[in-house]
matplotlib code that plots the C-alpha trace (Angstrom):
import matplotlib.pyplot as plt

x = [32.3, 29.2, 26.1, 25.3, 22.4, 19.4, 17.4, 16.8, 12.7, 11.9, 9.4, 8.2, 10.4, 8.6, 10.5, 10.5, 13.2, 11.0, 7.5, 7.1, 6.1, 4.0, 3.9, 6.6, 8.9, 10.8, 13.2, 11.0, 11.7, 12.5, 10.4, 12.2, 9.9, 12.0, 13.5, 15.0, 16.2, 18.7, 18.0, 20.3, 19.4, 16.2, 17.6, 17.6, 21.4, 20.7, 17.9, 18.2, 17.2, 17.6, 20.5, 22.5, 20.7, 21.4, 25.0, 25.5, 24.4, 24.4, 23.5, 21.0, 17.1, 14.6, 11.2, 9.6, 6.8, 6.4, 4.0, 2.8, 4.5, 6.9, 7.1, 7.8, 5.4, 3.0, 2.9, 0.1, 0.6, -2.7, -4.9, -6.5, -5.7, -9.1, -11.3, -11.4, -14.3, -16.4, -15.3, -18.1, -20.5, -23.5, -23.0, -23.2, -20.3, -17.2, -18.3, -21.5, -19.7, -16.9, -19.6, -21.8, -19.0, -15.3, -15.5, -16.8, -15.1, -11.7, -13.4, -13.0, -9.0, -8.3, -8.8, -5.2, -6.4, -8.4, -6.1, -3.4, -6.6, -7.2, -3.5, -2.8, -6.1, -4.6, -1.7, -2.9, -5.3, -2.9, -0.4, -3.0, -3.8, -0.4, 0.4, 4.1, 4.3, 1.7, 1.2, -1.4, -3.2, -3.7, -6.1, -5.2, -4.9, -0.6, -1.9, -3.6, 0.1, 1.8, -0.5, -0.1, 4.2, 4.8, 2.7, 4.6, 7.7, 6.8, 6.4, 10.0, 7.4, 8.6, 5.1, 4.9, 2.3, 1.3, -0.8, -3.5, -3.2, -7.1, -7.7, -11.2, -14.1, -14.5, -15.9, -15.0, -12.3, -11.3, -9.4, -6.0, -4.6, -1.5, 0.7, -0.7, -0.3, 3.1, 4.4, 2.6, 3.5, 7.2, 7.2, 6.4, 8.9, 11.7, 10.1, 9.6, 10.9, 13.5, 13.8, 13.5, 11.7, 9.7, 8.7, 7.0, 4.6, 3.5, -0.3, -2.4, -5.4, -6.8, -7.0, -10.9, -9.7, -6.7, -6.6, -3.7, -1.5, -1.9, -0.5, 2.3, 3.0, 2.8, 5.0, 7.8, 7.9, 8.3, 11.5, 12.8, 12.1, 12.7, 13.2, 9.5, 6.9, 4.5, 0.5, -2.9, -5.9, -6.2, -9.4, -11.5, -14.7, -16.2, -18.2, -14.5, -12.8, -15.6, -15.3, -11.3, -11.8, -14.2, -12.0, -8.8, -10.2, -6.3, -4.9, -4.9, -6.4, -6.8, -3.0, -2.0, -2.9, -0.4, 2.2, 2.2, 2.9, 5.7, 4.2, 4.3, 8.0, 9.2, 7.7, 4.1, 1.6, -1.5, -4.7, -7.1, -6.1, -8.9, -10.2, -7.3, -6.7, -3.5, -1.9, -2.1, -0.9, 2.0, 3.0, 3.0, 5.2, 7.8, 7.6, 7.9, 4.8, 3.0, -0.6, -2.2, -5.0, -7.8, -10.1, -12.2, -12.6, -13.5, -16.1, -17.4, -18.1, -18.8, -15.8, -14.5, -12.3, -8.4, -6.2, -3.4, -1.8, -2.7, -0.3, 1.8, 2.4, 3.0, 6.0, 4.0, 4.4, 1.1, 1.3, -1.9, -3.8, -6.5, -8.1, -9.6, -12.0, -13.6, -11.8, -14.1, -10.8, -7.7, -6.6, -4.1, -5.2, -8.8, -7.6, -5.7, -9.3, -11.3, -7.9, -8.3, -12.5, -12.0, -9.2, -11.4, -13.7, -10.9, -9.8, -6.8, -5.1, -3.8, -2.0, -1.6, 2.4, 2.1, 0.2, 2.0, 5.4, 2.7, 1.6, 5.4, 8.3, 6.0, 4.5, 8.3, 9.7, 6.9, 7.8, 11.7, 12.6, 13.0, 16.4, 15.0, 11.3, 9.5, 12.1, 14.1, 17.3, 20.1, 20.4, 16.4, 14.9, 12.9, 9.2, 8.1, 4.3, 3.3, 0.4, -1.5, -3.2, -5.6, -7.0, -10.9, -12.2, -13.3, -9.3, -8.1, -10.5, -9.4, -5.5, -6.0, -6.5, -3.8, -1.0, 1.4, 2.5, 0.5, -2.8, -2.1, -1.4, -4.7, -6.4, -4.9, -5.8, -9.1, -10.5, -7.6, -8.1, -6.4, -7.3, -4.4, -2.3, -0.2, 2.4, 4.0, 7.6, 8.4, 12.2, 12.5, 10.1, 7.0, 3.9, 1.1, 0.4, -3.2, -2.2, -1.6, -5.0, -7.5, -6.0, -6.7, -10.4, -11.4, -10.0, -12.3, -15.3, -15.3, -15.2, -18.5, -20.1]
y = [13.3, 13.1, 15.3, 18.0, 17.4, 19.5, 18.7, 17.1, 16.0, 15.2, 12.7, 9.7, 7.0, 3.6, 1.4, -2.6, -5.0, -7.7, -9.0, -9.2, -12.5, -11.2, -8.3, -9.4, -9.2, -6.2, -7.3, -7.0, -3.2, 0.3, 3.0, 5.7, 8.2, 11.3, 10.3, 12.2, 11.2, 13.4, 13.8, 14.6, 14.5, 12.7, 10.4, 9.5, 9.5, 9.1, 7.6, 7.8, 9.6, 13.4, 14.1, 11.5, 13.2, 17.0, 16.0, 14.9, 17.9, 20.7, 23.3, 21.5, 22.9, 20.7, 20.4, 19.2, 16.7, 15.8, 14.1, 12.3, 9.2, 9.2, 5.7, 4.6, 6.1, 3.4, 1.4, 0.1, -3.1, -3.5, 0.0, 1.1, 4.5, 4.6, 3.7, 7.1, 8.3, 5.2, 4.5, 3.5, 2.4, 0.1, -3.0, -6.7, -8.9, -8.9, -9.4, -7.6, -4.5, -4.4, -4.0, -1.5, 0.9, -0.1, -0.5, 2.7, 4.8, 3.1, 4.7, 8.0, 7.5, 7.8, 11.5, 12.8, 15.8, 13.8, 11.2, 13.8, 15.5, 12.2, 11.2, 14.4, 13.8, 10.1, 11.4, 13.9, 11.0, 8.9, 11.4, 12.8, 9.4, 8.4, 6.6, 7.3, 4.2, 2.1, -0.4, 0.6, -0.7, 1.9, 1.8, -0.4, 3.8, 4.1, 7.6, 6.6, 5.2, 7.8, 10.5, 8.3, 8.1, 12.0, 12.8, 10.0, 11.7, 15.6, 14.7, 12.5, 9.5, 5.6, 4.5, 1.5, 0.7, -0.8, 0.1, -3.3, -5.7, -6.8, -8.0, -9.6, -9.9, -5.9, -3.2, -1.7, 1.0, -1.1, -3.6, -4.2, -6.6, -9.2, -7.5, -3.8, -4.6, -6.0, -3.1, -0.1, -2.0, -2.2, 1.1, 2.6, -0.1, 1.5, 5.5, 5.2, 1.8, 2.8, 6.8, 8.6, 6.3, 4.7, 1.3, -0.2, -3.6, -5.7, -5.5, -8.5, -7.2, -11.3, -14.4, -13.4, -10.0, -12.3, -14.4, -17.0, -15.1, -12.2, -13.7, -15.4, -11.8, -10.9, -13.6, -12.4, -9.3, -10.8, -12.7, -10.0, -7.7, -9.8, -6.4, -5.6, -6.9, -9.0, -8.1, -9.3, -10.7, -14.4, -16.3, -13.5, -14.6, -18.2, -17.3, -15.6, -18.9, -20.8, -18.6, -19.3, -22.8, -22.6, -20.4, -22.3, -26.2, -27.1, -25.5, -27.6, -24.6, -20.8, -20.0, -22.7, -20.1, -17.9, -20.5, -21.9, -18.0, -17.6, -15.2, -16.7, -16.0, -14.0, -10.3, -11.5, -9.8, -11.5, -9.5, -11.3, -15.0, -15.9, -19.3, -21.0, -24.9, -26.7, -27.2, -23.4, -22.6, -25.3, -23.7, -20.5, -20.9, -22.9, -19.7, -17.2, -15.6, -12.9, -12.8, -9.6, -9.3, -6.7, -6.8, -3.8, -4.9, -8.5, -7.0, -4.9, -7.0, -10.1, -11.9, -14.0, -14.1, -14.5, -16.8, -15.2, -17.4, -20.3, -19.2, -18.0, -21.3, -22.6, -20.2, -18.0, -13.7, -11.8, -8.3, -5.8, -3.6, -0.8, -2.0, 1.0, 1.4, -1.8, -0.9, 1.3, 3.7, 5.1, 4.9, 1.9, 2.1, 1.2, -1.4, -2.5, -2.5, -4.3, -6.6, -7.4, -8.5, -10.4, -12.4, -12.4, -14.2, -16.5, -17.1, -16.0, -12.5, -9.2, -8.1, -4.2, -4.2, -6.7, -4.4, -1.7, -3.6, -5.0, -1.2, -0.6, -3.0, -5.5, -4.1, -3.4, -6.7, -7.8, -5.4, -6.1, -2.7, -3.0, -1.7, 1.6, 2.3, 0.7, 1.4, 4.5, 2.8, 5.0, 5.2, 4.2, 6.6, 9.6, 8.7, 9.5, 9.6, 11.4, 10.3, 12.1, 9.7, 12.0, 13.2, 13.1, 13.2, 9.4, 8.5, 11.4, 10.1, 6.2, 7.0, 8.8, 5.6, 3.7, 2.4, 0.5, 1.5, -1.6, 0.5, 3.3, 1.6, -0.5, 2.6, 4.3, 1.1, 0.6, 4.4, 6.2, 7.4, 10.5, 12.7, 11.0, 11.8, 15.3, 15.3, 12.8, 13.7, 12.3, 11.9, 14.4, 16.6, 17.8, 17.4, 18.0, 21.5, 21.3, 24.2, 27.0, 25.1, 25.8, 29.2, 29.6, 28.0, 30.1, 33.3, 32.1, 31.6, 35.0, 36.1, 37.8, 35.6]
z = [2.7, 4.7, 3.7, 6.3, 8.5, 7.0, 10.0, 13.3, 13.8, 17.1, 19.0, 20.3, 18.0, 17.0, 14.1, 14.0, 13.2, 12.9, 13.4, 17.0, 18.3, 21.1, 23.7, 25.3, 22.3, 23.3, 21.3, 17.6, 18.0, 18.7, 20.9, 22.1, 24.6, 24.0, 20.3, 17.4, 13.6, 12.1, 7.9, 5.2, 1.6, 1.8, 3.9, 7.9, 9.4, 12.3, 14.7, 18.6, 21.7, 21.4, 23.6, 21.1, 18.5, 19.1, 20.0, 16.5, 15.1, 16.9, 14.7, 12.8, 13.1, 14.9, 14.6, 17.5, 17.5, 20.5, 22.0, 18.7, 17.5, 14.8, 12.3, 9.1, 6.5, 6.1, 2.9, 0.8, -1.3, -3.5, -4.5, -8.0, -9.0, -11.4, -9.0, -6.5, -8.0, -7.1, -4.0, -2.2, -4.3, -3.8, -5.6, -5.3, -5.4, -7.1, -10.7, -10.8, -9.2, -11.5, -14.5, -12.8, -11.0, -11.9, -15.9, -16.3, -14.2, -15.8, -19.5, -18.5, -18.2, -21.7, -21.2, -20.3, -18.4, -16.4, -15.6, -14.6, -12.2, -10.6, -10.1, -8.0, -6.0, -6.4, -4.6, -2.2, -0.6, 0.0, 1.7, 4.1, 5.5, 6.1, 3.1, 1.4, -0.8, -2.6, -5.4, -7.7, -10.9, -13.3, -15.9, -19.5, -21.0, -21.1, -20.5, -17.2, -16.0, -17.4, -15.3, -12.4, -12.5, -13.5, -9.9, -8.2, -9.8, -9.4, -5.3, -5.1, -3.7, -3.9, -5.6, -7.8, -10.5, -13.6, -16.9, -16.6, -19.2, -20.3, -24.1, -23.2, -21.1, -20.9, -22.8, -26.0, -24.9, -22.0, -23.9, -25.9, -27.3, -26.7, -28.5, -27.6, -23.9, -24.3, -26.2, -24.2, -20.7, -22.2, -23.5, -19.5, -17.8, -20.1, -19.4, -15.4, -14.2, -11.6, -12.6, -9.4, -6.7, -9.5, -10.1, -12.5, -11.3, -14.4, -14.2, -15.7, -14.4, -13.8, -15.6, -16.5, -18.5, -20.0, -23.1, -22.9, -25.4, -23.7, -19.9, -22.2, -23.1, -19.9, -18.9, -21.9, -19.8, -16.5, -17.8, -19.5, -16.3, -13.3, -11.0, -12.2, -9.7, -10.8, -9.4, -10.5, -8.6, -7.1, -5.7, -4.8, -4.7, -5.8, -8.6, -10.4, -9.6, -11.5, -13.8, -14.4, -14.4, -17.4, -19.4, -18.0, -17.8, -18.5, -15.5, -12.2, -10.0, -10.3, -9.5, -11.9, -14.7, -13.4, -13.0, -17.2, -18.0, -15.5, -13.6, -10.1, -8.3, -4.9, -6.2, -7.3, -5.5, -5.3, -4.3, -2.0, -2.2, 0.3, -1.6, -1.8, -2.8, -0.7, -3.6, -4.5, -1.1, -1.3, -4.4, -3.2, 0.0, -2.8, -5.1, -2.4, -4.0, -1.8, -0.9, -0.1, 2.6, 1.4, 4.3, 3.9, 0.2, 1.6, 4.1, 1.4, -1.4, 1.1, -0.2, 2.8, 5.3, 4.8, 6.7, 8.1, 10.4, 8.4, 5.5, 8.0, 9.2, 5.6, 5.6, 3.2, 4.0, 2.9, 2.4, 3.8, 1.9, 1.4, -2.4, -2.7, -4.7, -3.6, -0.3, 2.0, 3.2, 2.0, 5.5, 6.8, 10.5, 9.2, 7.3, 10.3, 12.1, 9.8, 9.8, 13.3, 13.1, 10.6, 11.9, 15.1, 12.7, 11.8, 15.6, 14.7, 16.7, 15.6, 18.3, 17.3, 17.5, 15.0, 13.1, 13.0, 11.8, 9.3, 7.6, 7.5, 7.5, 7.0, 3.3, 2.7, 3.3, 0.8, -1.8, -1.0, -0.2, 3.5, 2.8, 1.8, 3.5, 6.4, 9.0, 10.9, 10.6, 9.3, 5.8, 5.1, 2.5, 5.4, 4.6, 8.2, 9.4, 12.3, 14.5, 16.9, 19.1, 21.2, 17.4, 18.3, 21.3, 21.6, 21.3, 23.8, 26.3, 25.4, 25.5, 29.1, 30.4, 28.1, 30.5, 27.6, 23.9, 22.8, 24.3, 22.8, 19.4, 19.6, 20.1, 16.5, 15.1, 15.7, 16.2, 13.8, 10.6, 8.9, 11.6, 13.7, 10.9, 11.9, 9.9, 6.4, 5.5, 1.8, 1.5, 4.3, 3.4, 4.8, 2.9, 5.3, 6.7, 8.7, 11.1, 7.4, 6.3, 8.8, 9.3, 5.7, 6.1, 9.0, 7.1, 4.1, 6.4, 8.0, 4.7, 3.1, 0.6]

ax = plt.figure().add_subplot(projection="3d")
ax.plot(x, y, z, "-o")
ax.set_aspect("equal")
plt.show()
C-alpha cells in the first residue's frame, strides 16, 4: 500500500544523473522551470513538472517556492566537528596550526555538556548553509562522538562521523591508546553505526597521531566493519609527508602506511591528497580509494593546489569538501568558488553544472549512497535545499543579466553563501524558518532595552 502524499513542494527542479561532460550535456540532468516533488514519509515519490505533479495528488498541500531553485541538499565529505570554535584563526601551516589552534580546542571536548553545545551549533551551521549530510571527525573523547550522533539523530539527518584515533604526537588528554581506540571506536560503531541515518566513519586521525599498532587496530576494525568508511588525512602539506617518511622509513610513500594496515579500499576518504607520488595515485585508482579536494583549507594554510582532472584521468573520483576549521566557510557554494581559482591555477575548468552535480550526487556517489541522497529521483531520502539566487544585491543585479541555467549557477557559485539558502528540508521536513526569524528580531529590536 503506498504512503499518502504529505506534501507537494513546488519550484524550479535541478537534479543530475551524472557528471555532465560540458554545457552541452543536456543529457547529465534534470531542470524543470515550473517543477514539483511530491513527499511521503521522508521520502520524494514523485519528481516532475507540477501539472504531473498536482495530478498525482490532488489533495496534497503545496508549498510554493517559486522562483528559487530546488536541488539535492548538498553534501560535505571531510569537516571537523571540534574545530568551530577556531575557525579562522591565524596560524601558519599545517603543523604549526594544529599545535596553536586545533589541539586545544579538541581539550575542551572531554566536557559532555560542551560537546553536546557545540554539536547542536555543529548542526545548526551546517543546515543553514545548505548542508544535509557531512562527514565529520570528532574529537578522540567517545563523548565528543557520542554528542555529535544523538544531534544527528534528534534532527533525523544522514551524517557520518568518527571518534579520531591518536595514541602519539599530541598532548596529554588528546591521546589513547591501541587498544583504548579500538575498543571506544567499536563500542560507537555497535551504538550508532546504521541506527537512524547514522553512520559511523573509522577515524585514524593521520599516520603522524598513529603508532603502528594503533592503524593495525584500526585496520582490525576496518575488516570487521567493511560498511564503515574509512577517513584520515593524506599528503597535505610537505613538511607532514617528511614527517611520515621518518616515522614510516619502511613504507614506500605516504599512502603506503595506509595500505600495510588495510585501510585503503573503495570507502576511504582521503583529506587533501595534493602531493601525491604516481605510484600513490596508481594505487589509488586500483583501490577505488577517494580523494577529497579541501580548497579553502588549501588556500588557507598555503597547502597547494589539487589536481582534479589529472586524477580524473587516472579513473580516480575525489570527493569536495569544506575542512572547516582549517576551511575558511561552512558554506559549499564558497567552496565551489575557491574550487574554481584554484583549478584556474591548475589550468584545469570548473564548469558550474559540474559543480553543482559535484556538492550533491557527486559527494554521494563518493560516500556510496547515491541511492539514497544527492538526487530528486523517486524513492531518494527528501534532503532538499532551496536557493535564492537574487539573495544580495550584487547577485540580483548579476542574475538580471543571466540568459542560461549555467549563468545563473555560476553566479551562486562564486557570489553565494547562506544568504542564497531559503529553505533545507531534512527527510521532508523544513528546518529553516528566516521569514518567523526576522519577524522575531525586529519585534526584539523595537523592544525597550
Amino acid at each position: 500500500m503506498m504512503t499518502p502524499t504529505d506534501q507537494i513542494i513546488r519550484g524550479r527542479i535541478l537534479s543530475f544523473r551524472h557528471r555532465p561532460e560540458g554545457p552541452e550535456d543536456t543529457g547529465a540532468y534534470t531542470y524543470l522551470e515550473d517543477g514539483a516533488l511530491a513527499l511521503a514519509g521522508g521520502h520524494i515519490s514523485a519528481c516532475g513538472t507540477w501539472d504531473e505533479v498536482r495530478a498525482g495528488a490532488p489533495a496534497a498541500p503545496v508549498t510554493d517556492h517559486r522562483p528559487h531553485l530546488i536541488l539535492p541538499g548538498f553534501v560535505d565529505t571531510h569537516i571537523h566537528f571540534p574545530q568551530i570554535e577556531m575557525i579562522a584563526s591565524w596560524g601558519a601551516q599545517l603543523l604549526d596550526w594544529l599545535n596553536s589552534y586545533t589541539f586545544p580546542a579538541e581539550l575542551r571536548y572531554d566536557d559532555s555538556e560542551h560537546a553536546a553545545a557545540m554539536a547542536r551549533a555543529f548542526h545548526d551551521l551546517l543546515l543553514s548553509h545548505g548542508t544535509t549530510t557531512a562527514v565529520a571527525f570528532c574529537s578522540v573523547h567517545p563523548g565528543s562522538a557520542e554528542a555529535y550522533f544523538a544531534e544527528a539523530a534528534r534532527r533525523n539527518m544522514r551524517m557520518l562521523g568518527g571518534k579520531v584515533m591518536m595514541d602519539r604526537n599530541a598532548p596529554e588528554g588528546l591521546t589513547d591508546t591501541a587498544q583504548r581506540g579500538y575498543d571506544e571506536s567499536r563500542a560507537l560503531i555497535e551504538r550508532w553505526h546504521g541506527t537512524g541515518r547514522v553512520g559511523y566513519a573509522i577515524s585514524p586521525r593521520f599516520a603522524l597521531t598513529s603508532t603502528p599498532a594503533q592503524l593495525e587496530a584500526a585496520g582490525a576494525l576496518a575488516a570487521e566493519f567493511p560498511d564503515c568508511p574509512i577517513q584520515t588525512h593524506l599528503s597535505e602539506n610537505h613538511g607532514e609527508i617528511e614527517a611520515t617518511r621518518a616515522l614510516f622509513p619502511e613504507a614506500p610513500d605516504y599512502l603506503g602506511v595506509y595500505e600495510r594496515y588495510g585501510l585503503v579500499r573503495e570507502n576511504t576518504l582521503l583529506g587533501h591528497a595534493i602531493h601525491l607520488e604516481p605510484r600513490e595515485i596508481g594505487a589509488m585508482a586500483e583501490r577505488r580509494a577517494k580523494p577529497v579536494f579541501c580548497p579553502t583549507s588549501n588556500l588557507f594554510l598555503g597547502s597547494g593546489l589539487f589536481d582534479d582532472a589529472g586524477l580524473r584521468g587516472c579513473g580516480i573520483v575525489p570527493g569536495i569538501a569544506t575542512d572547516v576549521g582549517a576551511g575558511t566557510s561552512y558554506s559549499m557554494l564558497a567552496t565551489l568558488a575557491e574550487a574554481y581559482k584554484i583549478l584556474q591555477l591548475r589550468g584545469q575548468a570548473l564548469h558550474p553544472l559540474a559543480a553543482f552535480d559535484w556538492i550533491t550526487r557527486g559527494n554521494a556517489e563518493v560516500l556510496g549512497l547515491s541511492d539514497r541522497i544527492g538526487t530528486l529521483a523517486p524513492g531518494s531520502e527528501a534532503d532538499l535545499v532551496v536557493l535564492d539566487s537574487t539573495a544580495t544585491p550584487a547577485m540580483a543585479l548579476r542574475v538580471s543579466r543571466a540568459e542560461t541555467l549555467a549563468e545563473e549557477l555560476f553566479a551562486l557559485q562564486i557570489l553565494g553563501d547562506d544568504r542564497a539558502v531559503a529553505e533545507v528540508y531534512v527527510a521532508g521536513a523544513a528546518q529553516l524558518d528566516r521569514a518567523a526569524a526576522q519577524g522575531r528580531d525586529e519585534t526584539r529590536a523595537l523592544q525597550p532595552a
